[in-house]
TORKOL-154110 format. One record per residue (C-alpha): residue in one letter; x, y, z. Coordinates in steps of 0.5 Angstrom, whole numbers, plus 500, padded with zeros to 3 digits. Example, Ala and Ser with C-alpha at 12.3 -4.5 7.8 and 13.67 -1.06 7.14 Angstrom:
2
+---------+------+-------+-----+
! residuo ! east ! north !  up !
+---------+------+-------+-----+
!       A !  525 !   491 ! 516 !
!       S !  527 !   498 ! 514 !
+---------+------+-------+-----+
***
This chain:
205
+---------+------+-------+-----+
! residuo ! east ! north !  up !
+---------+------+-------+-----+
!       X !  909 !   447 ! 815 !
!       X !  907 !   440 ! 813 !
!       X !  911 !   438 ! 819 !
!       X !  909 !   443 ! 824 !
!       X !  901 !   442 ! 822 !
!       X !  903 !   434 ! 823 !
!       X !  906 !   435 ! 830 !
!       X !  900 !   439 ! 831 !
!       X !  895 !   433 ! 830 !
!       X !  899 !   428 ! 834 !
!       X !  900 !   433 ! 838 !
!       X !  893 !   434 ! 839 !
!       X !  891 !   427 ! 838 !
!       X !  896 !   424 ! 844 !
!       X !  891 !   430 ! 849 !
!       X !  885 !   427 ! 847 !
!       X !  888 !   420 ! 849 !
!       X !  891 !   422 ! 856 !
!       X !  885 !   426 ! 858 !
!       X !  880 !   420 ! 857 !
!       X !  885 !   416 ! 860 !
!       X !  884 !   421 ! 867 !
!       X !  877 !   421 ! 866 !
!       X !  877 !   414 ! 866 !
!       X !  882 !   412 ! 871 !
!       X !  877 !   417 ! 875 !
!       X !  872 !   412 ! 875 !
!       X !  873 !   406 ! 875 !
!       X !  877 !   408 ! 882 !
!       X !  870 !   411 ! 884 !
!       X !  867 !   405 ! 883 !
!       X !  873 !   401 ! 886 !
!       X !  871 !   405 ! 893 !
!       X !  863 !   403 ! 892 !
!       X !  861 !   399 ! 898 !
!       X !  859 !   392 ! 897 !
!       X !  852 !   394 ! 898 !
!       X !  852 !   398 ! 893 !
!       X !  854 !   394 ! 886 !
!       X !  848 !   393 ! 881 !
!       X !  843 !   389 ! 883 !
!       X !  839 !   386 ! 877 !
!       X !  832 !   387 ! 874 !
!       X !  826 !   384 ! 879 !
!       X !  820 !   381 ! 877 !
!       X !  813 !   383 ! 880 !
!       X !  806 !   379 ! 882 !
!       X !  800 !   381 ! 885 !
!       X !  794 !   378 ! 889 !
!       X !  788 !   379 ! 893 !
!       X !  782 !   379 ! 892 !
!       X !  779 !   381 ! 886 !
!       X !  781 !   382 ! 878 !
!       X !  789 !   383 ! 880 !
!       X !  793 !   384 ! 874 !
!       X !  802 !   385 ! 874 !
!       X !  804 !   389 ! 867 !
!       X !  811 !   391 ! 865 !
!       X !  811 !   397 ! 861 !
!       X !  818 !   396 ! 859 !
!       X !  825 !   394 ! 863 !
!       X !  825 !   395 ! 870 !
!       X !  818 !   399 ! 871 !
!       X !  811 !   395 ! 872 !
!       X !  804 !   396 ! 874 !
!       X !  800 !   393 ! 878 !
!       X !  793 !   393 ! 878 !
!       X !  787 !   390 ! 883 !
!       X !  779 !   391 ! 882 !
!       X !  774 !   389 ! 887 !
!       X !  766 !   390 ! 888 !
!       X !  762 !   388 ! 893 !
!       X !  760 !   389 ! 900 !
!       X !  767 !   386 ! 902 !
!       X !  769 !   393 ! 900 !
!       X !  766 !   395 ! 907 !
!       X !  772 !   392 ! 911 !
!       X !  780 !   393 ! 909 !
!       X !  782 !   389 ! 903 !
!       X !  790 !   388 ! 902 !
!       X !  793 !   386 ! 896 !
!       X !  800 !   384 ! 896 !
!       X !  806 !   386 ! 891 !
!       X !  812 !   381 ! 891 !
!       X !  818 !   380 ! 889 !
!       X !  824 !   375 ! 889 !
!       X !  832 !   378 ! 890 !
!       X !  835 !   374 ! 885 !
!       X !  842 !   377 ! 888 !
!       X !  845 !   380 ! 895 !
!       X !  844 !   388 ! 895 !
!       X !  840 !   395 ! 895 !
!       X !  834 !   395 ! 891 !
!       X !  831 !   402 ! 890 !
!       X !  824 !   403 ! 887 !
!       X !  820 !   411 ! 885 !
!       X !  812 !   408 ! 886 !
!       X !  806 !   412 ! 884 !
!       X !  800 !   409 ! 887 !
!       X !  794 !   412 ! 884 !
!       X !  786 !   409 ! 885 !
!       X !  779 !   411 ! 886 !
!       X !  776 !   407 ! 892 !
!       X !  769 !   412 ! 892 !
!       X !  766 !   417 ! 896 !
!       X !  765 !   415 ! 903 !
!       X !  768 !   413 ! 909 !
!       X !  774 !   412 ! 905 !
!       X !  781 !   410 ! 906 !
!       X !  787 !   407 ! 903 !
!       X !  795 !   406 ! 905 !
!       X !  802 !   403 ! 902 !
!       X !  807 !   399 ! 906 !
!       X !  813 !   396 ! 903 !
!       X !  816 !   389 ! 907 !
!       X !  821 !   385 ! 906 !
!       X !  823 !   379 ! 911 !
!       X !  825 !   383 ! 918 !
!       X !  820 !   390 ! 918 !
!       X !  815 !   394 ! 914 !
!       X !  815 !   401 ! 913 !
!       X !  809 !   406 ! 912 !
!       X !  809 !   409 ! 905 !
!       X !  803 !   412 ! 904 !
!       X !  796 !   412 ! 909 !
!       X !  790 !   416 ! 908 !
!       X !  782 !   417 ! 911 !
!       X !  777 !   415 ! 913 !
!       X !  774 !   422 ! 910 !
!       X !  768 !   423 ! 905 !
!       X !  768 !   427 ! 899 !
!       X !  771 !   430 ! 897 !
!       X !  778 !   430 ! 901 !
!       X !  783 !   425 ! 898 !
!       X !  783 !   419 ! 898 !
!       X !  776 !   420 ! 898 !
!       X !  774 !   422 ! 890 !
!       X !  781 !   418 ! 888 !
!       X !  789 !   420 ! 890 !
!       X !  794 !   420 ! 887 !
!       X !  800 !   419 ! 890 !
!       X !  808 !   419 ! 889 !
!       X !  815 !   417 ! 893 !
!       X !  821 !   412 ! 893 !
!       X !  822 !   405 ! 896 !
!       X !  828 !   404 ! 900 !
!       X !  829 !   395 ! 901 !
!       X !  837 !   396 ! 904 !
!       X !  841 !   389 ! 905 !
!       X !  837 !   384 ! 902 !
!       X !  839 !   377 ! 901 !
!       X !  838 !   373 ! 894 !
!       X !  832 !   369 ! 895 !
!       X !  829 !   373 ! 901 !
!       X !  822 !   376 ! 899 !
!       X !  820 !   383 ! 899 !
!       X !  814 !   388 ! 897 !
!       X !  809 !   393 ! 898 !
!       X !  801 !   391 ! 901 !
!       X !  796 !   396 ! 899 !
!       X !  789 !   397 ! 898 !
!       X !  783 !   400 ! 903 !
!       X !  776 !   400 ! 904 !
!       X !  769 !   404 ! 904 !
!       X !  762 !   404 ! 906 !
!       X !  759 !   408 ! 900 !
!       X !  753 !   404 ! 895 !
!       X !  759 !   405 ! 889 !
!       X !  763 !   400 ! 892 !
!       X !  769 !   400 ! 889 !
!       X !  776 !   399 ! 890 !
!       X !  781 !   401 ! 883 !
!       X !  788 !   402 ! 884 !
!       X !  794 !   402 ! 880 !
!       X !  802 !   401 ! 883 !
!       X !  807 !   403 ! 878 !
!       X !  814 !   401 ! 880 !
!       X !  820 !   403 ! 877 !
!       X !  827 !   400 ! 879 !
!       X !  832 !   406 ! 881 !
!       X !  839 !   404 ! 878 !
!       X !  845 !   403 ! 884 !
!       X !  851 !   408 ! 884 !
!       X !  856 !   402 ! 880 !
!       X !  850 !   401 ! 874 !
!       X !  850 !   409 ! 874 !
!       X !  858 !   410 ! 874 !
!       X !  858 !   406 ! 868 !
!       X !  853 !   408 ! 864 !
!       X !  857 !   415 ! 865 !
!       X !  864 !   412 ! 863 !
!       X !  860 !   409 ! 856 !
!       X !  857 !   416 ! 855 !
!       X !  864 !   419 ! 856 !
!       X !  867 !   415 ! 852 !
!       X !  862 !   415 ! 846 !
!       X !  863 !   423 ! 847 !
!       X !  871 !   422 ! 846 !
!       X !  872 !   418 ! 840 !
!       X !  866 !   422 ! 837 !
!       X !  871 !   428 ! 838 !
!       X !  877 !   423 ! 836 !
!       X !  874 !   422 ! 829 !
!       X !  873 !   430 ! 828 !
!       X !  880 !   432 ! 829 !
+---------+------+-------+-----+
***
């Protein structure tokens, strides 16, 4: 009965083993036939500027706010403010944005590109309408930046901002940008995950 019991965990143990073996060998080839483009890129820096109080925060690894304030008369024709980075390796960069402000109530317009060193593309472009249709009384408004095939050293980024022509004149807004991990940095996360749950189990038999 000893024996038999004994033969029985072995038995068991050697399963568990080759499992995590398939599982991992599983991956390691998806990861293997991932193209170039898609290997993890590493985590960027952000900065703002324009005219104005401009402030960059990064709230944790990877995701930042970008602030831009600015009163006056100047607010009566389009203000930019540029947020920018520097490609610290070669590959796809992807980021879910939220930008979110108040630039009053009349006449009021807003818009989001991003850039990098070949093209600009349109994110967001809303007015002019008056109160109360976004942007005018404030927006809010999501989605994800796609920067495919960037070298190391090329500069890329949004612009934003907007104008007015209400007596508050005013111009708020907040970027949130948070960087996407690429496919490899996912599959890896997955195989220490799996291999976490394996050796849990591993100890309980």
């Amino acid at each position: 009965m000893v024996i038999n019991t004994r033969l029985g965990l072995v038995s068991k143990s050697a399963f568990v083993v080759n499992k995590f073996k398939a599982i991992l060998f599983s991956l390691l080839l998806a990861i293997s036939w991932l193209p170039a483009s898609s290997t993890a890129v590493p985590i960027v820096n952000w900065t703002i500027s324009g005219n104005g109080t401009t402030s960059a925060v990064e709230n944790w690894e990877g995701n930042w706010d970008l602030n831009y304030a600015l009163t006056g008369s100047s607010v009566y024709s389009t203000q930019t403010w540029t947020v920018s980075t520097t490609a610290v390796a070669d590959g796809d960069y992807t980021f879910d944005w939220g930008y979110e402000g108040f630039h009053a109530y009349f006449n009021v317009t807003a818009f989001l590109n991003s850039y990098d060193s070949s093209s600009t593309t349109s994110l967001y472009s809303g007015g002019p309408v008056n109160c109360c249709s976004t942007p005018s009384a404030g927006f809010s408004e999501a989605g994800t930046a796609y920067f495919n095939n960037i070298t190391a050293g090329e500069v890329f980024g949004f612009t934003l901002g907007g104008s007015n022509f209400d007596s508050n004149n005013q111009l708020r807004g907040t970027l949130n940008l948070s960087q996407v991990p690429e496919p490899a940095s996912l599959a890896l996360l997955g195989l220490g995950l799996i291999g976490l749950g394996f050796s849990r189990k591993f100890k309980k038999s």
